[in-house]
C-alpha positions as CSV (number, residue, x, y, z in Angstrom):
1,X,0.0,0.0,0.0
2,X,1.6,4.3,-0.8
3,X,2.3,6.3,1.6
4,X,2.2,9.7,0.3
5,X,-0.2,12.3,0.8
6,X,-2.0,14.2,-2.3
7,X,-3.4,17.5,-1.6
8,X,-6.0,18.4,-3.7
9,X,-8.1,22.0,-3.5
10,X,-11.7,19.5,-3.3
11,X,-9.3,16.9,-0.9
12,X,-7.7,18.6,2.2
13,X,-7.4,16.4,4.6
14,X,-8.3,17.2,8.5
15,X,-8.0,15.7,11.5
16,X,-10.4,13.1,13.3
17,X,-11.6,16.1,15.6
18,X,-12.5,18.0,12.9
19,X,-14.1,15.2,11.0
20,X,-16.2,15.2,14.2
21,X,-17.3,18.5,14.3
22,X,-18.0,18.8,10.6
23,X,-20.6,15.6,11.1
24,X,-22.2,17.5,13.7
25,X,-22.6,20.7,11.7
26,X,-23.4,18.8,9.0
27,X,-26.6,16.7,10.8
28,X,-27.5,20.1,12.5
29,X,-28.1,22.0,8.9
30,X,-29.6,18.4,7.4
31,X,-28.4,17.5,4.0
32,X,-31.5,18.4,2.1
33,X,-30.8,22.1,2.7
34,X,-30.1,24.9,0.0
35,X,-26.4,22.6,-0.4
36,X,-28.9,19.4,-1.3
37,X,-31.3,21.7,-3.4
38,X,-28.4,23.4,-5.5
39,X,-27.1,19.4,-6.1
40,X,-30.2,17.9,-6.9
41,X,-30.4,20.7,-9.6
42,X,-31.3,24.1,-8.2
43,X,-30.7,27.7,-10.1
44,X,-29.0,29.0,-7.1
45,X,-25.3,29.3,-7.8
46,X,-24.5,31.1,-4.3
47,X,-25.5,28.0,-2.4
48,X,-23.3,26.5,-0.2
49,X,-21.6,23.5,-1.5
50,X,-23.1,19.9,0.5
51,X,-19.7,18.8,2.1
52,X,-19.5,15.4,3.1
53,X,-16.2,13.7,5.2
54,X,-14.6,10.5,3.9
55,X,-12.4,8.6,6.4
56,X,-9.4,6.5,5.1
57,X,-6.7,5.2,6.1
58,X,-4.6,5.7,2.9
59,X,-5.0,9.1,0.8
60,X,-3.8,7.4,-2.4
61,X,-7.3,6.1,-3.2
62,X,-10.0,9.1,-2.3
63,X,-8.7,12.0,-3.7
64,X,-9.9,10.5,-7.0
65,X,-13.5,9.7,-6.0
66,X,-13.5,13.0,-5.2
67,X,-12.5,15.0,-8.0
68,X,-15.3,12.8,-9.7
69,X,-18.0,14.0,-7.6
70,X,-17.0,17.7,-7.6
71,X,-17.0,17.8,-11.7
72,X,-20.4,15.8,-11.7
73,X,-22.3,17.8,-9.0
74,X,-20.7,21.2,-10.9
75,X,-19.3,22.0,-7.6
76,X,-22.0,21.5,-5.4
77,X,-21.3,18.3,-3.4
78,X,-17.1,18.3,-1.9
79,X,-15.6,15.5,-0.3
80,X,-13.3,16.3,2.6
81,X,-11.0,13.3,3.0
82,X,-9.6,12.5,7.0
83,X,-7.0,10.2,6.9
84,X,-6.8,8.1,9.9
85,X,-3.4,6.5,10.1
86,X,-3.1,2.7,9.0
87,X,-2.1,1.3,12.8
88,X,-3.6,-2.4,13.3
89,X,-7.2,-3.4,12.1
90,X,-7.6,0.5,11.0
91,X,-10.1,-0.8,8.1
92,X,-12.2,-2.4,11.1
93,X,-12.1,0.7,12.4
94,X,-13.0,3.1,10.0
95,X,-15.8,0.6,9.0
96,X,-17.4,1.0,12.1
97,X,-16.9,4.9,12.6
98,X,-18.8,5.2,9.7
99,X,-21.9,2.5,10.9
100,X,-22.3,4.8,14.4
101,X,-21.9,8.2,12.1
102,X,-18.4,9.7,13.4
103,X,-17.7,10.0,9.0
104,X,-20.7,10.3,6.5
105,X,-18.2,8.3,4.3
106,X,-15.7,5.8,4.1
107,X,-12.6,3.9,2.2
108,X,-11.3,0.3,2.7
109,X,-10.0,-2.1,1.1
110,X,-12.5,-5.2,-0.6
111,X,-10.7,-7.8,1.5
112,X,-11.5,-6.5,4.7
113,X,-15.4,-7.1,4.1
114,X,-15.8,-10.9,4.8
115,X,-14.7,-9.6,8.7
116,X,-18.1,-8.4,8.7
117,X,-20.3,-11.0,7.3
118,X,-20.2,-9.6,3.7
119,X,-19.5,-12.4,1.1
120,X,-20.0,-10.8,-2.8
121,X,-16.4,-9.1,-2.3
122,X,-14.6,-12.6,-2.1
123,X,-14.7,-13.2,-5.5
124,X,-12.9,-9.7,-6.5
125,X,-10.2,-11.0,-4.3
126,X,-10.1,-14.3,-5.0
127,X,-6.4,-16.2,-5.1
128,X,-4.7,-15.6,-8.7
129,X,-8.4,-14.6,-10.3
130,X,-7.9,-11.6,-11.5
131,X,-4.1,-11.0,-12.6
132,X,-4.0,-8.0,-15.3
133,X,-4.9,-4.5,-14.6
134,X,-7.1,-4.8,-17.6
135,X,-9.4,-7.5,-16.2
136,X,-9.8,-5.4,-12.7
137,X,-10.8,-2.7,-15.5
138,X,-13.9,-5.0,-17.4
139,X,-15.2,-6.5,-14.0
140,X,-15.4,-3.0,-12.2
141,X,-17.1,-1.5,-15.7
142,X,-19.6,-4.7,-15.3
143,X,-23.3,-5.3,-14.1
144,X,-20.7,-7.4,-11.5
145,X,-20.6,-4.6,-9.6
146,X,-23.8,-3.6,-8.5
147,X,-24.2,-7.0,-7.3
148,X,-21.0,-6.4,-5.0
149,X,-22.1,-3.8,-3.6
150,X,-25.5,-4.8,-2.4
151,X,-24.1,-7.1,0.1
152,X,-22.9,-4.2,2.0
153,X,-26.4,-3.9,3.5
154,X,-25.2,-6.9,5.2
155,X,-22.8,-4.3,7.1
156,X,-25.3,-1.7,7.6
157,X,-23.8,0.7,5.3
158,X,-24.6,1.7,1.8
159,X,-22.2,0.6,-0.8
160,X,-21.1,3.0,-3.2
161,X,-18.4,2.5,-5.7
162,X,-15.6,0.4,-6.3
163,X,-11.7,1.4,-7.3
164,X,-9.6,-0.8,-8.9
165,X,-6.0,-0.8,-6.9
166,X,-2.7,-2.7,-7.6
167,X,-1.8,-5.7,-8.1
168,X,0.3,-8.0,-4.9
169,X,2.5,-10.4,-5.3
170,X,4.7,-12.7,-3.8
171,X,7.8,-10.8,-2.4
172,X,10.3,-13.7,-1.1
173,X,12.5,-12.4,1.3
174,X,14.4,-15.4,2.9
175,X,13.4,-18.1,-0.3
176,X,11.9,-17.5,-3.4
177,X,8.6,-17.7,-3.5
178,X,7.2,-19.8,-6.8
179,X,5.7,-22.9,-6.6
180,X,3.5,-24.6,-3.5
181,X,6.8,-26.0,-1.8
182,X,8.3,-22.7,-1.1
183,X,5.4,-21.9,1.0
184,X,5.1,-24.8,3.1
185,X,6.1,-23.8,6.6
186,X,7.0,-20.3,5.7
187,X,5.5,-17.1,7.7
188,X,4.2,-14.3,5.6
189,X,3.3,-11.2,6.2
190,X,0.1,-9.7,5.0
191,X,-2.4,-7.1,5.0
192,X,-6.0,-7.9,6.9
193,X,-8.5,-9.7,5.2
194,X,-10.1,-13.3,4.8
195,X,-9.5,-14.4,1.8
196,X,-5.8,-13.5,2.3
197,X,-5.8,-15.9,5.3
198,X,-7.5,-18.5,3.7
199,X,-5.0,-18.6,1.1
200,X,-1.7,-19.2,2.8
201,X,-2.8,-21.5,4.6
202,X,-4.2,-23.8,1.9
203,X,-0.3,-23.2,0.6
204,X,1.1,-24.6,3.8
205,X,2.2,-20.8,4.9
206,X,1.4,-19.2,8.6
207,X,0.4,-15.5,8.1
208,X,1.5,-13.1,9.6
209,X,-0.1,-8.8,10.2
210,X,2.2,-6.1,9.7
211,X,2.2,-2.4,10.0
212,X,3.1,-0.7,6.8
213,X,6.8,0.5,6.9
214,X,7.6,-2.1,9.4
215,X,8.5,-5.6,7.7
216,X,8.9,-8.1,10.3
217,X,11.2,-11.1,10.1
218,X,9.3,-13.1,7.6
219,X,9.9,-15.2,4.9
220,X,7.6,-13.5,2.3
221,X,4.8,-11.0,2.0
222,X,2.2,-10.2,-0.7
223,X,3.0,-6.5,-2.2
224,X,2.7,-4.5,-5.1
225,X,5.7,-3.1,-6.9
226,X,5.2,0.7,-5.2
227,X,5.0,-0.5,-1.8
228,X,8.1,-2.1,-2.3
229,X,9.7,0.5,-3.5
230,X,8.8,3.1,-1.9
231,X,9.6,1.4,1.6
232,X,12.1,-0.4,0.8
233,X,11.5,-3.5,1.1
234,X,13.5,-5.1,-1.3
235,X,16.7,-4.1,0.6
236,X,16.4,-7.7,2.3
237,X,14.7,-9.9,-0.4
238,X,15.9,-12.1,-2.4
239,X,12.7,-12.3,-5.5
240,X,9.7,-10.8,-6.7
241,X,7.9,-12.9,-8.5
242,X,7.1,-11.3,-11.7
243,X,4.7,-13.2,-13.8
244,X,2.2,-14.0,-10.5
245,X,-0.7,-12.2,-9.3
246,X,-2.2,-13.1,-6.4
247,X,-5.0,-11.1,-6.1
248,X,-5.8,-6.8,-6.8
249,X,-6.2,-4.9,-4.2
250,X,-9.7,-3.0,-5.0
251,X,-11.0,-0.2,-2.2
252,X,-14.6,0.4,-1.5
253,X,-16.2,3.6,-0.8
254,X,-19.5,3.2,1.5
255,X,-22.0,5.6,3.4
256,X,-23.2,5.9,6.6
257,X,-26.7,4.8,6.3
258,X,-28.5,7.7,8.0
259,X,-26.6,9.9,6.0
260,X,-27.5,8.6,2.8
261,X,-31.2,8.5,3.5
262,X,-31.0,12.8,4.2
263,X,-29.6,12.8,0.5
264,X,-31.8,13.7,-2.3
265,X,-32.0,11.4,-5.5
266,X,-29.9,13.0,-7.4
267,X,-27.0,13.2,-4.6
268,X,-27.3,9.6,-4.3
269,X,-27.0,9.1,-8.0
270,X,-24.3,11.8,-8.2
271,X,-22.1,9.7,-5.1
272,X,-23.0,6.1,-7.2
273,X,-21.7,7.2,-10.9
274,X,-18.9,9.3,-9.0
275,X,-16.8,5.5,-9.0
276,X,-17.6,4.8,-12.3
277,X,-16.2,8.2,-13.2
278,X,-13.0,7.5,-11.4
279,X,-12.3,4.3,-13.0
280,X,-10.3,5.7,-16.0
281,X,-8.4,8.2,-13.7
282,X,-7.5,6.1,-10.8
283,X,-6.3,3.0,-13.3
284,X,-4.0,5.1,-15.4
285,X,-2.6,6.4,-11.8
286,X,-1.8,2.5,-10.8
287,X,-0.2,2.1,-14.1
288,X,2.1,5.0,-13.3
289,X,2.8,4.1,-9.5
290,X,3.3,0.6,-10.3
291,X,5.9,1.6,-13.3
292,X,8.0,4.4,-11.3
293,X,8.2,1.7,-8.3
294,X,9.6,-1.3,-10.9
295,X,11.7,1.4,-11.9
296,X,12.8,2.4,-8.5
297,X,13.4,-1.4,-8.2
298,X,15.4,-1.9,-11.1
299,X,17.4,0.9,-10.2
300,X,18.4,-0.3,-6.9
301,X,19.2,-4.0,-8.0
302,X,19.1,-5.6,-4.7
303,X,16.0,-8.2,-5.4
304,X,16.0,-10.4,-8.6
305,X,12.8,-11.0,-10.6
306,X,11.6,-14.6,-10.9
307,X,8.9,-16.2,-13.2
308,X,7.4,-19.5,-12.1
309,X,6.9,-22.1,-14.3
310,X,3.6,-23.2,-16.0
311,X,3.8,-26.3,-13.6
312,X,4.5,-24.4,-10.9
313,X,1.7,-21.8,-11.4
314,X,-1.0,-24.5,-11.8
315,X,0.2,-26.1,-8.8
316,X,-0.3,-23.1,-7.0
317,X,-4.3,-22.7,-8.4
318,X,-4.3,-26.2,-7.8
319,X,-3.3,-25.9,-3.9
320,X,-5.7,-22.9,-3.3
321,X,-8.8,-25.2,-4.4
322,X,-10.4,-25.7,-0.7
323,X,-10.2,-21.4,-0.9
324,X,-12.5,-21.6,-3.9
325,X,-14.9,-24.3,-2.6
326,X,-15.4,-22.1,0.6
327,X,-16.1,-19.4,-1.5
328,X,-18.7,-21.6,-3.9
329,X,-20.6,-22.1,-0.7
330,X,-22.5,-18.5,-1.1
331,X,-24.7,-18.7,-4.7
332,X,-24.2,-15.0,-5.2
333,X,-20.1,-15.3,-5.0
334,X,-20.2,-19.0,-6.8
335,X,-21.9,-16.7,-9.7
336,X,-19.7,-14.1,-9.3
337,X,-16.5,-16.1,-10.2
338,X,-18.3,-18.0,-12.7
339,X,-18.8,-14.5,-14.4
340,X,-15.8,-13.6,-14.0
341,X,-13.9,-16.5,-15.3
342,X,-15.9,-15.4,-18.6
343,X,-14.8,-12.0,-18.3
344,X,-11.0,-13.1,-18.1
345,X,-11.0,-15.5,-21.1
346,X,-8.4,-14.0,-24.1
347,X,-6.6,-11.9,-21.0
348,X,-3.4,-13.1,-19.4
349,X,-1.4,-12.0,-16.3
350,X,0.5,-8.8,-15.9
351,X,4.1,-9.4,-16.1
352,X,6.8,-7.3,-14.7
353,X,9.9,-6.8,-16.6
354,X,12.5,-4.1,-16.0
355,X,13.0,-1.6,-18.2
356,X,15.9,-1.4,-20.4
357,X,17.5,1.5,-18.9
358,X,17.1,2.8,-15.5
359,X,20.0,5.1,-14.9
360,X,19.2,8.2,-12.9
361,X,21.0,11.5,-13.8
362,X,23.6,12.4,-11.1
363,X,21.3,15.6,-10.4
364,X,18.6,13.8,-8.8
365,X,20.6,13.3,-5.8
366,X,20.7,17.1,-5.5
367,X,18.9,18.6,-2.3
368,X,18.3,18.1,1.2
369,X,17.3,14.7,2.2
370,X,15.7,13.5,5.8
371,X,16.1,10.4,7.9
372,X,14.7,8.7,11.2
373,X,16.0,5.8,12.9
374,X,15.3,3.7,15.8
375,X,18.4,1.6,17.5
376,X,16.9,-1.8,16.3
377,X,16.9,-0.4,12.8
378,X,20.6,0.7,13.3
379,X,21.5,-2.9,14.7
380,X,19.9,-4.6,11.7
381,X,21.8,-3.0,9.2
382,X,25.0,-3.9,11.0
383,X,25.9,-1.3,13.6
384,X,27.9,-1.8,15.9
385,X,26.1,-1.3,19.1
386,X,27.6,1.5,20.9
387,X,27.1,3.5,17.4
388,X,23.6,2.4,17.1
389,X,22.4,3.4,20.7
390,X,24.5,6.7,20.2
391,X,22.9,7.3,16.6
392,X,19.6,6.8,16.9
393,X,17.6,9.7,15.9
394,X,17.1,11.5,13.0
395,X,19.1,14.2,10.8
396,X,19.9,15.4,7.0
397,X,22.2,14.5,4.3
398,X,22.7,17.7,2.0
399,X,24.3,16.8,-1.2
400,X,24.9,19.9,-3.8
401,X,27.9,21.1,-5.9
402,X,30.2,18.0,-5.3
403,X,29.7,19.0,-1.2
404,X,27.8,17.1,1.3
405,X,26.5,17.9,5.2
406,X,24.9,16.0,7.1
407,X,23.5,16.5,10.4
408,X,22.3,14.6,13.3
409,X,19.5,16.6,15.0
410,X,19.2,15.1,18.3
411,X,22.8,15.7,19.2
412,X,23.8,18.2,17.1
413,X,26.8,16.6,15.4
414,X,27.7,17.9,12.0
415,X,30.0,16.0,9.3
416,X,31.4,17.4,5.7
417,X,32.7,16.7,2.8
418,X,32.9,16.0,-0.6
419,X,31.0,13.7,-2.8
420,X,31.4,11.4,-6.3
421,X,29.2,10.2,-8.6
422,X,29.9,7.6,-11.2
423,X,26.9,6.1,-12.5
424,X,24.8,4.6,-9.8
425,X,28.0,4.7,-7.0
426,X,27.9,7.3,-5.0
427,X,31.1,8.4,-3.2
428,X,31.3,10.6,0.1
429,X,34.6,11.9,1.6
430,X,34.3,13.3,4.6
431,X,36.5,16.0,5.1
432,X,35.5,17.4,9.1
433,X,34.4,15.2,11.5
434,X,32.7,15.1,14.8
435,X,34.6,14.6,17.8
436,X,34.2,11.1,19.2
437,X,33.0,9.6,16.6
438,X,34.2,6.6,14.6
439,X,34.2,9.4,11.4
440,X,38.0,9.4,9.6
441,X,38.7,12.6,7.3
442,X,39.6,11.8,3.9
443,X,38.6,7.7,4.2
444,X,36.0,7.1,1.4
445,X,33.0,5.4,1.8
446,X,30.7,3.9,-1.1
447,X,26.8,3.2,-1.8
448,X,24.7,2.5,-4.5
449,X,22.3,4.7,-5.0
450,X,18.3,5.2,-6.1
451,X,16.0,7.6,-5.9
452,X,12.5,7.2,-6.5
453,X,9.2,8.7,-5.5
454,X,11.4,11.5,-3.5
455,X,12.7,8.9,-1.6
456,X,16.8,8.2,-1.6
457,X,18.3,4.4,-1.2
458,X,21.8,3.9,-0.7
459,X,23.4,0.5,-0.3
460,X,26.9,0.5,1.2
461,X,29.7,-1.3,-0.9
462,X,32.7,-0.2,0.4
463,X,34.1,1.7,3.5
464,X,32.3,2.5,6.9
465,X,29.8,5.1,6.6
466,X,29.6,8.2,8.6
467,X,26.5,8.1,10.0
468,X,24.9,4.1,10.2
469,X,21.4,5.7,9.1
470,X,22.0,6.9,5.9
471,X,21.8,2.6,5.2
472,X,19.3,1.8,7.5
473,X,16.4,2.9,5.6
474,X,15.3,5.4,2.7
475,X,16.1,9.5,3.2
476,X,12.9,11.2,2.4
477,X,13.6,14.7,0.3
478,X,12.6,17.8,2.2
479,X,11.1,20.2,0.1
C-alpha cells in the first residue's frame, strides 16, 4: 500500500476532531438544505456546497472519488478526506466509525469485508483470479458490480463505488517464492482480510499482520511493486515474482446509512456514478505508480525478478482449491466467479519486466534529504552497538555542488565533505568530522544509489559510513 499524501483543493485532509465536528454541523443544517437543493439541480449558484467527510486510512485512493463528484455535481457536493493513520485493524475501524456516524463516508479495502459477514467481495479477491490491470478494469465497468455492492447492506452501510487498486504479489525475502513448496512452513506477512488468510494457509504458509513501513522477520509478503519500492522492502529480499498475481487490491467507498437517506435522488446518483467516473483516472494512476516503483526497483538492483513455471503456477491454483470451494458455498459469489472466469478469457497475467535502462541523472541526488531511525533499525543494518544506541535519531544528508552535510538533530553533530558520482555509485569523503565519533577525514565510503518517489536508497559497498542511518532505511527529500 503508498504512503504519500496528495493534496488536492476539493481533498484537504483534516483531523479526526474535525471530522467530528464537521458531522455534527453537517446533521445540525440536514443534507436536504439549500447545499442538497443546489445538487439535486437548483438555479441558485450562491448556495453552499453539501460537504461530506470520507475517512481512510490511505490518501492514495479518495482524492480520485473526489474530484469525480465535484465535476459531476458542478461544484455543489465536496468530499473532505480525513486520513486516519493505517495502525492495526484500521479498516475495522473506520468501518465501524462510519456504521455509528463519526464519518458520513468511508474507504477500505475489498478484502476487509468478509470480517463483517459480507461475502460478494470474495470473489474480487479471489487467489490468482484476477491477474492484469485490464481484467480489474472489465469487471469493475460490469453489471458485476452492482451486485458487490449490495451485500454491504449486510454491514449496515450503503455501498457506493468500487476502485480498482494494484496488483500484490509474492515478495520472497528469505526463499523464493514460486511454486506450492516454497510456501510450506514459511511465515508471511500480510495485510487484513479473509481471503488472504485463507489462502496461505491452503499453501502450507502461517500468516503473519504487519504495519506498513515495518516488515517483520518473515519469509515473504504479498506486495505490489510501489509499496516495495517506496519502503524499501526489497533491501532484504531475495525475489519478486514477476509473472504471479495473487489477487488486486480493490477499495470500497460506502456511506453511513443515516446519511445517505438525508440525501436527495440525485445526490445519491451523483455519489453512485462518481466511482464509475474514477475508473479511468485512478487506473492510469496505478499504471504510473506501479511503473515508477519497478523502476525504483530496477534501479536499486538488490532483489531479482523470478517467473514460475507453467507447472508451478498450476500447482499453485491447484493448492488454493479448498479457498474456492469455501467461496462456492455463497450462490451470489459462486456466480460471481463464474462470471468472471468469462470476463478473463483472451486476458493473461501482468508481467513485470525491468525496463531497459534505469539510470538516474547524477542531479537527482541534488537537495536536502531527511532520515529517522530507531536503535533496532541501526542494529539490523550492522551497527555496531555503541554507534547504534549513540545514533539513533534522526538528521539530513545535504548533497549539492560535489559537497555534502549531514547533520544529526538530536545531538547536534555535523560532518562534511565531498561527494562522487559515477553512475549509480555514489562516493562521500568526509572532510571534518565530529569529535568522538568513529568518522575518519579523507577515508572514502561507497553506496549504490536510487532515488525514487522522493525517496533516496543507498546501499553500502565499500568503506564504513559516517552516520549508520544513511543505510538503514530510505532518506525522504525535504522540500
Amino acid at each position: 500500500m503508498s504512503r504519500r499524501l496528495r493534496r488536492r483543493g476539493i481533498a484537504r485532509v483534516r483531523t479526526l476532531a474535525a471530522a467530528a465536528v464537521l458531522t455534527v454541523a453537517l446533521a445540525a443544517a440536514g443534507c436536504t438544505g439549500s447545499a442538497a437543493n443546489k445538487a439535486g439541480g437548483s438555479s441558485h449558484s450562491t448556495a453552499k456546497p453539501l460537504v461530506l467527510t470520507l475517512l481512510t486510512g490511505d490518501s492514495l485512493f479518495a482524492p480520485e472519488y473526489a474530484d469525480a463528484v465535484r465535476r459531476l455535481s458542478g461544484g455543489a457536493i465536496r468530499i473532505e478526506i480525513t486520513v486516519a493513520g493505517n495502525q492495526p485493524a484500521y479498516e475495522v475501524k473506520t468501518v465501524e466509525s462510519v456504521r455509528k456516524g463519526k464519518a458520513e463516508l468511508g474507504a477500505v479495502g475489498a478484502r476487509v469485508w468478509d470480517a463483517f459477514g459480507v461475502t460478494s467481495f470474495q470473489p474480487l479477491v479471489a487467489p490468482f483470479l484476477v491477474e492484469s490491470l485490464a481484467l480489474e478494469r472489465r469487471v469493475l465497468a460490469s453489471s458485476l458490480l452492482a451486485r458487490m455492492l449490495v451485500g454491504l447492506d449486510r454491514a449496515g452501510v450503503i455501498g457506493l463505488a468500487v476502485l480498482p487498486g494494484p496488483l500484490r504479489r509474492p515478495l520472497g525475502l528469505s526463499r523464493r517464492l514460486l511454486g506450492p513448496s516454497d510456501y510450506r512452513g514459511a511465515t508471511i506477512a500480510i495485510r487484513f482480510g479473509g481471503m488472504t488468510r485463507a489462502t496461505f494457509h491452503a499453501l502450507g504458509a502461517t500468516p503473519k499482520g504487519y504495519d506498513i513501513g515495518h516488515l517483520p522477520a518473515v519469509d515473504g509478503a504479498e506486495l505490489d511493486s510501489n509499496t516495495v519500492a517506496i519502503n524499501g522492502y526489497d533491501a532484504r529480499a531475495r525475489a519478486l515474482t514477476a509473472n504471479v498475481v495473487l489477487w488486486p487490491r480493490p477499495q470500497t467507498i460506502f456511506a453511513n446509512r443515516a446519511t445517505f437517506d438525508r440525501l436527495t435522488p440525485a445526490q445519491r446518483d451523483i455519489l453512485r456514478r462518481a466511482g464509475r467516473e474514477a475508473l479511468d483516472p485512478e487506473l492510469a494512476r496505478i499504471e504510473k505508480d506501479e511503473a515508477a516503483g519497478l523502476g525504483g526497483i530496477c534501479a536499486r538492483g538488490r532483489v531479482s525478478l523470478v517467473d514460475a513455471s507453467p507447472a508451478q503456477r498450476a500447482a499453485l491454483r491447484g493448492a488454493v482449491q479448498p479457498v474456492y470451494a469455501g467461496i462456492r458455498r455463497d450462490p451470489v459469489a459462486r456466480q460471481l466467479i463464474r462470471e468472471i472466469d468469462e470476463l478473463r478469457r483472451g486476458t493473461s497475467a501482468d508481467v513485470l519486466r525491468c525496463p531497459s535502462s534505469s539510470a538516474r541523472p547524477a542531479s537527482a541526488l541534488v537537495g536536502r534529504w531527511r532520515f529517522e531511525t530507531s536503535r533496532d533499525d541501526l542494529l539490523a543494518i550492522g551497527a555496531p552497538a555503541d554507534e547504534a544506541e549513540r545514533q539513533r535519531g534522526g538528521g539530513t544528508l545535504e548533497l549539492t555542488n560535489g559537497r555534502w552535510v549531514g547533520r544529526e538533530r538530536h545531538i547536534g553533530f555535523t560532518w562534511r565533505g565531498r561527494y562522487v558520482v559515477q553512475g549509480n555509485v555514489l562516493r562521500l569523503v568526509p572532510t571534518s568530522c565530529p569529535a568522538t565519533t568513529t568518522c575518519v577525514p579523507n577515508s572514502i565510503a561507497e553506496f549504490r544509489w536510487s532515488v525514487y518517489s522522493d525517496r533516496l536508497s543507498l546501499e553500502l559497498v565499500s568503506g564504513t559510513p559516517s552516520y549508520w542511518g544513511l543505510i538503514a532505511k530510505p532518506l525522504i527529500r525535504v522540500r
